[in-house]
C-alpha positions as a Python dict, from the first residue, in 0.01 Angstrom:
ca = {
    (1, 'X'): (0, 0, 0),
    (2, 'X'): (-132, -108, -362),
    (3, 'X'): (-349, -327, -491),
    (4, 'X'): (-445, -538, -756),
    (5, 'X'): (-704, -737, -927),
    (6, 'X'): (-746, -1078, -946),
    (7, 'X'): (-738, -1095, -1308),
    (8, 'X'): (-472, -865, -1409),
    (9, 'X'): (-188, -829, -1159),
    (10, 'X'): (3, -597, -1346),
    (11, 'X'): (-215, -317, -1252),
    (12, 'X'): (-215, -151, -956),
    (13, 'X'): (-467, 79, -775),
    (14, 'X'): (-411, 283, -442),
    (15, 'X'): (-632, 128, -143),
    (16, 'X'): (-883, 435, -173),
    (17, 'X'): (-919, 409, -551),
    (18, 'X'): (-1003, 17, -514),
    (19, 'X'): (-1272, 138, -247),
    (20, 'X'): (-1444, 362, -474),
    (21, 'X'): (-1430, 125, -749),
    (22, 'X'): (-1552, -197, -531),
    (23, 'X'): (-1473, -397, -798),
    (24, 'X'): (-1187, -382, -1076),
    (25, 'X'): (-1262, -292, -1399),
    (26, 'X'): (-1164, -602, -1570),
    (27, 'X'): (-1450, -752, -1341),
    (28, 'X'): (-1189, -869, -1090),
    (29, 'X'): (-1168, -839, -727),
    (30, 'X'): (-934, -651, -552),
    (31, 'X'): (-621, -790, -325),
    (32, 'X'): (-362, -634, -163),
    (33, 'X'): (-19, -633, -269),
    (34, 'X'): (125, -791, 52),
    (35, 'X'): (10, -793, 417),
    (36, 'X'): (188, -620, 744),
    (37, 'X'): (309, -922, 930),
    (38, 'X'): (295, -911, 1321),
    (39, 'X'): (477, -1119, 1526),
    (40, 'X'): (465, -1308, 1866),
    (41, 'X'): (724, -1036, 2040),
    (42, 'X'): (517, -740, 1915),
    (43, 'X'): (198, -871, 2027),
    (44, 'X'): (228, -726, 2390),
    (45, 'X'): (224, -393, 2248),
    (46, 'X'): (-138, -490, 2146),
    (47, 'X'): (-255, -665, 2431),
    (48, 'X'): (-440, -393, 2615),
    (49, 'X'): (-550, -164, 2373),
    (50, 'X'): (-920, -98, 2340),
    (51, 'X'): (-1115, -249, 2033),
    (52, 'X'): (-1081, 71, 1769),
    (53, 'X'): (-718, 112, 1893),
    (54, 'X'): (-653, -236, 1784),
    (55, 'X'): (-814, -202, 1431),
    (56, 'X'): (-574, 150, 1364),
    (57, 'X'): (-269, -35, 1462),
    (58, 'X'): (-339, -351, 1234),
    (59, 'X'): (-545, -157, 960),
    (60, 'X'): (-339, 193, 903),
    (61, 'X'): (-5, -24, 731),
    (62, 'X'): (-256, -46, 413),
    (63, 'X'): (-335, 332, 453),
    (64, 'X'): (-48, 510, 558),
    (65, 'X'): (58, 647, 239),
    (66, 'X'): (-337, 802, 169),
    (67, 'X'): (-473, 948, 464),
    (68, 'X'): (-318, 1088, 833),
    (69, 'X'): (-333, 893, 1118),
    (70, 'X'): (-510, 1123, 1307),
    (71, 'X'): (-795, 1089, 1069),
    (72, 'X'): (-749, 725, 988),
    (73, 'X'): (-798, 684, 1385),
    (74, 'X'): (-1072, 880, 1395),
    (75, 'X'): (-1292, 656, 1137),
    (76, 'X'): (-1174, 394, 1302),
    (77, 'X'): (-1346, 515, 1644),
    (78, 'X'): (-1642, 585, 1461),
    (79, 'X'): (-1663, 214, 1303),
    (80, 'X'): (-1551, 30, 1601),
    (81, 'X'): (-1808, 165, 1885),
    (82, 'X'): (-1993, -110, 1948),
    (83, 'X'): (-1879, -438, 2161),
    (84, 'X'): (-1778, -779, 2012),
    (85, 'X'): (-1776, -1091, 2304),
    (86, 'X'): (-1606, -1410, 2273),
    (87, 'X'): (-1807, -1659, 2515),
    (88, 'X'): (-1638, -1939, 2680),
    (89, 'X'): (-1876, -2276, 2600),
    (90, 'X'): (-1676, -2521, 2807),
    (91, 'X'): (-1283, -2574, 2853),
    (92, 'X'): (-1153, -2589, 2502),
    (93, 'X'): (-1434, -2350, 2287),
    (94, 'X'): (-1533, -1995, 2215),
    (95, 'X'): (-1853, -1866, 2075),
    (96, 'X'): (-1747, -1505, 1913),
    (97, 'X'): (-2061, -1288, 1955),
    (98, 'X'): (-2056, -1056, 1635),
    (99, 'X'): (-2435, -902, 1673),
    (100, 'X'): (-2404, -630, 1898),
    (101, 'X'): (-2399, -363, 1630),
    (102, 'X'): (-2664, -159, 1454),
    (103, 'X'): (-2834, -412, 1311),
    (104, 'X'): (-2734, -746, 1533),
    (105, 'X'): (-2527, -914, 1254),
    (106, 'X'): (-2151, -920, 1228),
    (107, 'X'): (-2204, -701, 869),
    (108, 'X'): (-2218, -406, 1076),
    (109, 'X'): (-1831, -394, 1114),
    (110, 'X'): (-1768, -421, 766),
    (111, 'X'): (-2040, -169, 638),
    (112, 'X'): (-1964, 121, 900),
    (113, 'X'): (-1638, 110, 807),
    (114, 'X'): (-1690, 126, 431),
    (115, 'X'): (-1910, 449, 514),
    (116, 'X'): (-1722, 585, 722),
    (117, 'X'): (-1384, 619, 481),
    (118, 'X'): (-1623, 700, 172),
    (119, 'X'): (-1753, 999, 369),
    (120, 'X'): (-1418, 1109, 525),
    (121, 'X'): (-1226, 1059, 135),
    (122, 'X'): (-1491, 1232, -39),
    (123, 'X'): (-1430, 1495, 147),
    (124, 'X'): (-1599, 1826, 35),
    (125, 'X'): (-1698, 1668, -327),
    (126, 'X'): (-2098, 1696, -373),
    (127, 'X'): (-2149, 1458, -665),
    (128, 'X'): (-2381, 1198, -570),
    (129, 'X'): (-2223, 829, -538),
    (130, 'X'): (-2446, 522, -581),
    (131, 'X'): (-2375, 245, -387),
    (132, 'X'): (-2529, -125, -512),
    (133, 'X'): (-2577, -360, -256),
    (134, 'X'): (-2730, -778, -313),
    (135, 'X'): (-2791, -914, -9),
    (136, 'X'): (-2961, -1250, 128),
    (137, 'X'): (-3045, -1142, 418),
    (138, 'X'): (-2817, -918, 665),
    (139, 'X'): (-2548, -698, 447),
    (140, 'X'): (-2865, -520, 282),
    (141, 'X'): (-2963, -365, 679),
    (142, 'X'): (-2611, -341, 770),
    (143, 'X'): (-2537, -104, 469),
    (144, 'X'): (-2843, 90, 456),
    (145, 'X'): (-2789, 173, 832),
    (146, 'X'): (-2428, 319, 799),
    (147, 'X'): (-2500, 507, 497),
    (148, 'X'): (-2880, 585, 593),
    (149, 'X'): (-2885, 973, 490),
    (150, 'X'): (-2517, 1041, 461),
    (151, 'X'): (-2537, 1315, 227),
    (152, 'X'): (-2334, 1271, -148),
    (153, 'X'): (-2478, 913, -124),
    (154, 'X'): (-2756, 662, -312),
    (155, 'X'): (-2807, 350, -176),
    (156, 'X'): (-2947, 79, -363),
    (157, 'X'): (-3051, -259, -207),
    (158, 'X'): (-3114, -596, -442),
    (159, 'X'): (-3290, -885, -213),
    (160, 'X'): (-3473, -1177, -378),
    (161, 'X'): (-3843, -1194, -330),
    (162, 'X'): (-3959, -1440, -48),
    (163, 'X'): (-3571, -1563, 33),
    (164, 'X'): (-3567, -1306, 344),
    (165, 'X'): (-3711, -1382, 735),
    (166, 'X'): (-3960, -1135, 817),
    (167, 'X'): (-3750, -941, 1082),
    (168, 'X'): (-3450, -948, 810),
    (169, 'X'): (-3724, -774, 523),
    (170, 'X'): (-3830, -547, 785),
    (171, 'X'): (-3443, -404, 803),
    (172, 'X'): (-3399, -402, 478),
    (173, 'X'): (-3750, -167, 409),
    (174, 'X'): (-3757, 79, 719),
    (175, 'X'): (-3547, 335, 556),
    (176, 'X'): (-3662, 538, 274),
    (177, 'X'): (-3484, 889, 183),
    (178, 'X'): (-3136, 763, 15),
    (179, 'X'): (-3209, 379, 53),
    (180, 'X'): (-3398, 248, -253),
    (181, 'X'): (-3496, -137, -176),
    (182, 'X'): (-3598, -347, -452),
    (183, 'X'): (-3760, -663, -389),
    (184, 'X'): (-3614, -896, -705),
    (185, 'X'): (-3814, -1205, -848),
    (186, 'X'): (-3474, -1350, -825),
    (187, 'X'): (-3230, -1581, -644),
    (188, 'X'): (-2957, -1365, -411),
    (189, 'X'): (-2684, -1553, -751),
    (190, 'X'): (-2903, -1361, -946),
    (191, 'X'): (-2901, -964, -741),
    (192, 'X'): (-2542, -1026, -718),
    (193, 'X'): (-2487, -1104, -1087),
    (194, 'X'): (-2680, -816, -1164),
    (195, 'X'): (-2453, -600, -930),
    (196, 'X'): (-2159, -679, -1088),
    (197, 'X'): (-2302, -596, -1453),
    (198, 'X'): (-2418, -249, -1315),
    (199, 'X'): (-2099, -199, -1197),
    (200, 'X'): (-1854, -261, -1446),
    (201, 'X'): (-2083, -214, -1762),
    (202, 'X'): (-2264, 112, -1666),
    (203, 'X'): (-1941, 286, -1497),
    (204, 'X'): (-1969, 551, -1759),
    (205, 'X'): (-2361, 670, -1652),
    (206, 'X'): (-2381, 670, -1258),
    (207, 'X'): (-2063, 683, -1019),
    (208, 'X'): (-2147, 306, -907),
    (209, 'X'): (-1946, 139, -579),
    (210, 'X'): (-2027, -150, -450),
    (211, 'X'): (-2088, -259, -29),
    (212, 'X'): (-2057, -665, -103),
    (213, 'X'): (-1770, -810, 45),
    (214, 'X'): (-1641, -798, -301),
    (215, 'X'): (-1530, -461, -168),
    (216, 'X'): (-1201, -477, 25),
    (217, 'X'): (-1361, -236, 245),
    (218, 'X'): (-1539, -472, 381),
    (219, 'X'): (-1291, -748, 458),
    (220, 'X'): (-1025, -579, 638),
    (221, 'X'): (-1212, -439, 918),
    (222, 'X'): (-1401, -806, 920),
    (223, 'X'): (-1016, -942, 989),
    (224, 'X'): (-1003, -695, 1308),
    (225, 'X'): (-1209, -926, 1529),
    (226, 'X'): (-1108, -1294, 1442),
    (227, 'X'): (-736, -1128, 1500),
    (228, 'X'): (-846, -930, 1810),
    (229, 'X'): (-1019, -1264, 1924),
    (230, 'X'): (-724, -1490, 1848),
    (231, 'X'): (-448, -1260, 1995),
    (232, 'X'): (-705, -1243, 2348),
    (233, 'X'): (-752, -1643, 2346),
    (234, 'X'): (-354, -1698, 2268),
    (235, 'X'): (-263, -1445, 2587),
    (236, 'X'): (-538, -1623, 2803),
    (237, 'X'): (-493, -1959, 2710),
    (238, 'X'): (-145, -1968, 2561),
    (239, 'X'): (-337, -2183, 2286),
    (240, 'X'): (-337, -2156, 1880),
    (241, 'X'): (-744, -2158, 1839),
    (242, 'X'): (-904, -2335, 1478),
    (243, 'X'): (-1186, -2078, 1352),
    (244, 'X'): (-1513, -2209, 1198),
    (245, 'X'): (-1678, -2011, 1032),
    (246, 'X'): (-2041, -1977, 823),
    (247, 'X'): (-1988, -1869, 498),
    (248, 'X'): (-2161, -1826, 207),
    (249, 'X'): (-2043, -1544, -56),
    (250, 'X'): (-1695, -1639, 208),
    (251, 'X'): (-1624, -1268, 242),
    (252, 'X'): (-1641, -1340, 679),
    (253, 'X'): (-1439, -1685, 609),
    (254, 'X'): (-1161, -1474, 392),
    (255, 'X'): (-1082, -1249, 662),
    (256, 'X'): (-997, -1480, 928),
    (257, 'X'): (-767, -1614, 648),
    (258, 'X'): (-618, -1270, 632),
    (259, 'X'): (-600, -1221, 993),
    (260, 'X'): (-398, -1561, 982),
    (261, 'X'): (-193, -1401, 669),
    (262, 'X'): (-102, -1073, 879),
    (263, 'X'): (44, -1322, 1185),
    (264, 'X'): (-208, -1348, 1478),
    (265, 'X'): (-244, -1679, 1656),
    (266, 'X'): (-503, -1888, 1444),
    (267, 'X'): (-488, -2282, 1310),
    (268, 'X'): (-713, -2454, 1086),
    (269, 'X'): (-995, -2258, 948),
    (270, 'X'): (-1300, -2409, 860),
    (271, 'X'): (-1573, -2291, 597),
    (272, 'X'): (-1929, -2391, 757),
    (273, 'X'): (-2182, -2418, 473),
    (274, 'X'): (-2536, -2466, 426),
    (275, 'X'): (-2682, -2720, 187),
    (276, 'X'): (-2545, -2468, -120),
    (277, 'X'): (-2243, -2697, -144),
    (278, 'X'): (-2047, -2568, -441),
    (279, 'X'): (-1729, -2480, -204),
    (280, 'X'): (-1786, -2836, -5),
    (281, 'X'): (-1759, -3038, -353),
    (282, 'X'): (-1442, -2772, -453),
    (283, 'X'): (-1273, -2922, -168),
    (284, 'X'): (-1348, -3295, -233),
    (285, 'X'): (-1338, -3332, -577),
    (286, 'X'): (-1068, -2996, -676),
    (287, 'X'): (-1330, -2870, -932),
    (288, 'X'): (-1506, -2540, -873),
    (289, 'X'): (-1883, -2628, -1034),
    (290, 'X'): (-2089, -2279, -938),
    (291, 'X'): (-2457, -2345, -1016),
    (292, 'X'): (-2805, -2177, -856),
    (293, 'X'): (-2846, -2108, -491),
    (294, 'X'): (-3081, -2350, -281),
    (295, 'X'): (-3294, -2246, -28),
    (296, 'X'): (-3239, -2301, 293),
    (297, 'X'): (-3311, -2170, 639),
    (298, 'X'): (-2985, -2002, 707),
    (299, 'X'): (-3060, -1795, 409),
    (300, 'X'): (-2769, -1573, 460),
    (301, 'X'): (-2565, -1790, 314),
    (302, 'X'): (-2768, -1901, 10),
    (303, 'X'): (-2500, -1828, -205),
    (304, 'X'): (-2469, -2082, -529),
    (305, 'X'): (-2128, -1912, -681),
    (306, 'X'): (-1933, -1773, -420),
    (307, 'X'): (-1789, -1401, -541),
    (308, 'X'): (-1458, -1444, -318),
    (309, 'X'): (-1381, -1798, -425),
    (310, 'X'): (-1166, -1538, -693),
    (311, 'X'): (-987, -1384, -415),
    (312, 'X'): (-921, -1715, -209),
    (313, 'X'): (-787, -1919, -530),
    (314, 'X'): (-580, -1580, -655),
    (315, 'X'): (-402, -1623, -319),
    (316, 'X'): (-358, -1990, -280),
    (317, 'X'): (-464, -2149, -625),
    (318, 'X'): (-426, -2529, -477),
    (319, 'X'): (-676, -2401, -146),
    (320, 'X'): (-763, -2766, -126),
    (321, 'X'): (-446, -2934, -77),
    (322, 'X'): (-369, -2773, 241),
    (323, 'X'): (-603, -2961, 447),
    (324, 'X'): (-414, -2811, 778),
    (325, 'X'): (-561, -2485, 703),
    (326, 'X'): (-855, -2498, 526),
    (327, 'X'): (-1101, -2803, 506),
    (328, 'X'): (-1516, -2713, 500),
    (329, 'X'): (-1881, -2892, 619),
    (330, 'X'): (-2194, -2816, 444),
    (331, 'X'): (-2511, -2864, 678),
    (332, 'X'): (-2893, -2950, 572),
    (333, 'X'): (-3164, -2803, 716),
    (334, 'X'): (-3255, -3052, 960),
    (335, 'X'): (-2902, -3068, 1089),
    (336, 'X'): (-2942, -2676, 1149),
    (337, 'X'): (-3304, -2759, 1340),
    (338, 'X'): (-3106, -3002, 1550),
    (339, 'X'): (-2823, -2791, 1617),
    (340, 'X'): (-3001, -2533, 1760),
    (341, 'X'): (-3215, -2746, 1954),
    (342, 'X'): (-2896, -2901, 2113),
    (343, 'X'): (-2684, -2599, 2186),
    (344, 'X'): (-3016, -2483, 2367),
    (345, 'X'): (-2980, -2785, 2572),
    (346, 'X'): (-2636, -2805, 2629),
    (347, 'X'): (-2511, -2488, 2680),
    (348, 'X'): (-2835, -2231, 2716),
    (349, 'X'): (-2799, -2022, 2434),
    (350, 'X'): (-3012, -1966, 2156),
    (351, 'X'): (-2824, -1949, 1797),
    (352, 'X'): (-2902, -1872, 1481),
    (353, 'X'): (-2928, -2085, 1211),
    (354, 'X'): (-2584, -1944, 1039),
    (355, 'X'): (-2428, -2026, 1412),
    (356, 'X'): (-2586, -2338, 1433),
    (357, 'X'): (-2376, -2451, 1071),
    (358, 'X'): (-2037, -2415, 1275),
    (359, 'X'): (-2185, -2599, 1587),
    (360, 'X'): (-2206, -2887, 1310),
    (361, 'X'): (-1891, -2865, 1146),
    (362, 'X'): (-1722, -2875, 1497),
    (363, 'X'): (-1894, -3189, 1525),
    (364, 'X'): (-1853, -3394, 1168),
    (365, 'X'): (-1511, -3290, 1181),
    (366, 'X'): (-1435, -3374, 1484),
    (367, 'X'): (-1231, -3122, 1583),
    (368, 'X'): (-1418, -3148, 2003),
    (369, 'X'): (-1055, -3221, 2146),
    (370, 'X'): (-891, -2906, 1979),
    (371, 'X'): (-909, -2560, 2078),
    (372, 'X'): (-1217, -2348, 1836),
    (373, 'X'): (-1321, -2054, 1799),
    (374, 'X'): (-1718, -2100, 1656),
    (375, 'X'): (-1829, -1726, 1464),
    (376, 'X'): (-2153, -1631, 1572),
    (377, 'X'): (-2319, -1400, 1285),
    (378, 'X'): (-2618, -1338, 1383),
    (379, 'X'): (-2895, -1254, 1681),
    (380, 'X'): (-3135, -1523, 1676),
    (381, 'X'): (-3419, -1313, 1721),
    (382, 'X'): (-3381, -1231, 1378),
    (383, 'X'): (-3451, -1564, 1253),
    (384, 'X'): (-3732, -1617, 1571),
    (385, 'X'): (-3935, -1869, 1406),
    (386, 'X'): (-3674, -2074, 1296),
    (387, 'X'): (-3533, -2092, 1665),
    (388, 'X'): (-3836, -2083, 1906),
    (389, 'X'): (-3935, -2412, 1690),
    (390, 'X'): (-3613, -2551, 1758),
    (391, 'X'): (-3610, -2481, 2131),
    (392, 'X'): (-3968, -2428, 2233),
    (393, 'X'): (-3905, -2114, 2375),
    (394, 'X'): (-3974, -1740, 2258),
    (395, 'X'): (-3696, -1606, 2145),
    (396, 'X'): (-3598, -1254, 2344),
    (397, 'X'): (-3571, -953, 2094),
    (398, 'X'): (-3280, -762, 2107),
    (399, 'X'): (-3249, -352, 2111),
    (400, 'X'): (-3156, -370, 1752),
    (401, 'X'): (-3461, -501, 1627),
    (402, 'X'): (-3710, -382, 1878),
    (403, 'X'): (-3622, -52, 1717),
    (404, 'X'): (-3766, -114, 1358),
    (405, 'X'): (-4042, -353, 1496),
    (406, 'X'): (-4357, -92, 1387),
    (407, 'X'): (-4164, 90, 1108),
    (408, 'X'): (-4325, 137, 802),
    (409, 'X'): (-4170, -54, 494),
    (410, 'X'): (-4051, 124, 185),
    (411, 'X'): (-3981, -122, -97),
    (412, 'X'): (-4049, -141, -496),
    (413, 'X'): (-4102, -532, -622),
    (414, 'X'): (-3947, -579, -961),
    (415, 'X'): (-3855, -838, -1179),
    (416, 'X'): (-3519, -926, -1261),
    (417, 'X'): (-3404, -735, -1537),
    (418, 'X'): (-3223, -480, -1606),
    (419, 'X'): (-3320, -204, -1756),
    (420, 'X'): (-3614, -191, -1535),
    (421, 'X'): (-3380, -212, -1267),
    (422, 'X'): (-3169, 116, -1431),
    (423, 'X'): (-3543, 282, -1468),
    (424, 'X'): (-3580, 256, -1071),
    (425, 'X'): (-3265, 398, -966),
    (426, 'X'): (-3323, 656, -1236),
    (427, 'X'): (-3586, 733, -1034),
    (428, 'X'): (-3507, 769, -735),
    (429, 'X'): (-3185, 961, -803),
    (430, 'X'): (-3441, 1243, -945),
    (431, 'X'): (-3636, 1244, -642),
    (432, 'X'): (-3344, 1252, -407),
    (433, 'X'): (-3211, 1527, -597),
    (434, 'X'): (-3571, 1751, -603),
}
């Protein structure tokens, strides 16, 4: 299987060499050449396998030529130990549950899997890799977890001052030893940015991958469980489901697309936004117009220039004329307060407020008589404040969390620039390595 960049298509990279890279170095993002297609009369054959099972039978097609299957199946097991649950809401929706990893956000799939096929290809190589991570809120804890003293590897965080819950900071700054966590006086558009330029303009001094969901790595195991979760729905209730799904940097939202792509059962999908509505105003007016992130309480997905927006218009440059399969609905905040408040109400369950944005989009777009799938990204007891205002109720921790509660934080506030930012990995490369 090869890939190719976004920007020059001419050039092709194995699937392991685009993993190490994490982005291309003409700045583009990297796509696979063409997708294994599944079909109705070899879905039976998938049925009843177990979770990790499922992943190396839709997953080893883009590896087969690089790596055994033995060992492919093997990192697969090792990313895919943790549940997923899709939660029947009433007779025609589906909450997918995508917190019951590490760190009780549906990053966790993603990340393990990225360090678990950087450890196995690096094999006995003792060279120290550096691994830049921006994050708004979850992918920071979900990375530093799976890599969290893997020897061979750096990990450096980026998340903007004061743009963080509490519970979220707290995972991003229990770590220490090979996780280096800078606090920016920056927007998340503005860590990301910054990734990028490490990446492709410093190549040459560190040995710099990236964990975004600019990485491929961390899309195609993200496409396991909206196809696992299609294919189970289809066999139960013989129905194509829609997908909505909260999106900001649209790394989650892309791999349902691809899951769709490869053949499983899945209709419309739906991009559920926040009030950052540069993909909303895409689709209304056909004119991508990135500018800085906005604030908002589902901070996740405070994202102002969307990094695969590249991938998604590479693959279908005229996304918004096919309003069959894609169509998006940005929410405010007080929609979000009100959503969470309602789905307490209705159904009992407390959401978070990325959950609560496809709750909303279900609802503007009207889409109550059709069979949905809603993507749940988060525990809410990571965003408790947000929720136990919303609902009135305390909001019950979950294992995940409970476990960092009284750890200390280590963290290094610094402004956004640069070379300052060089000067602290610098840093802490030379006391990893004493």
């Amino acid at each position: 299987m090869k890939v190719f960049s976004t920007r020059e298509k001419n050039n092709f990279y194995t699937m392991s060499e685009a993993i190490n890279l994490g982005i291309a170095p003409d700045g583009g993002l990297f796509l696979p050449k063409s997708f294994p297609k599944f079909k109705e009369d070899s879905f039976k054959n998938l049925y009843d396998l177990s979770l990790d099972e499922f992943a190396f039978n839709v997953l080893y097609p883009f590896f087969s030529d690089e790596i055994q299957p033995n060992d492919f199946a093997t990192i697969c097991a090792k990313t895919f130990d943790f549940p997923l649950h899709f939660k029947n809401l009433s007779e025609k929706l589906y909450l997918l549950e995508l917190f019951h990893g590490p760190t009780a956000a549906f990053k966790d799939f993603g990340a393990k899997f990225l360090a678990n096929f950087l450890e196995f290809s690096r094999g006995s190589d003792q060279s120290l890799k550096t691994i830049i991570v921006a994050t708004s809120g979850d992918t920071g804890g979900a990375v530093a977890s799976a890599f969290f003293e893997k020897k061979g590897f750096n990990i450096v965080i980026l998340f903007p001052k004061g743009l963080v819950s509490e519970r979220q900071k707290s995972q991003l700054t229990c770590w220490g030893g090979n996780i280096l966590s800078l606090e920016v006086e920056a927007t998340f558009d503005d860590c990301q940015k910054m990734a990028k330029t490490l990446m492709t303009e410093h190549a040459s001094t560190f040995d710099f991958g990236s964990a975004n969901s600019i990485n491929i790595a961390r899309l195609l195991p993200q496409s396991i469980y909206h196809a696992y979760t299609a294919l189970h729905l289809y066999r139960i209730t013989g129905e194509i489901h829609n997908f909505i799904v909260p999106t900001g940097n649209l790394g989650n939202a892309l791999a349902c697309y691809w899951a769709r792509e490869m053949g499983f059962p899945i209709s419309g999908i739906v991009f559920a936004t926040n009030n950052n509505q540069t993909l909303s105003e895409y689709f209304e007016s056909h004119s991508y117009n990135p500018r800085p992130s906005v604030a908002t309480i589902a901070n996740a997905m405070d994202v102002g220039d969307p990094s695969n927006f590249e991938r998604l218009v590479s693959m279908n440059p005229k996304a918004f004329e096919n309003k069959n399969l894609f169509s998006v609905n940005a929410a405010s905040d007080q929609e979000i307060y009100d959503q969470i408040s309602s789905v307490f109400k209705e159904f009992g369950e407390m959401i978070c407020p990325h959950t609560a944005t496809a709750f909303i989009a279900r609802q503007k777009l009207k889409l109550e008589d059709q069979h949905v799938v809603l993507v749940g990204t988060a525990h809410p007891c990571k965003f408790d404040e947000i929720v136990m205002r919303a609902t009135d109720f305390q909001v019950p921790i979950c294992d995940a969390m409970r476990e960092i509660e009284n750890l200390p934080s280590y963290y290094e506030p610094i402004e956004n620039d640069l070379e300052k930012t060089l000067s602290a990995i610098k840093r802490h490369q030379l006391n990893q390595s004493n």
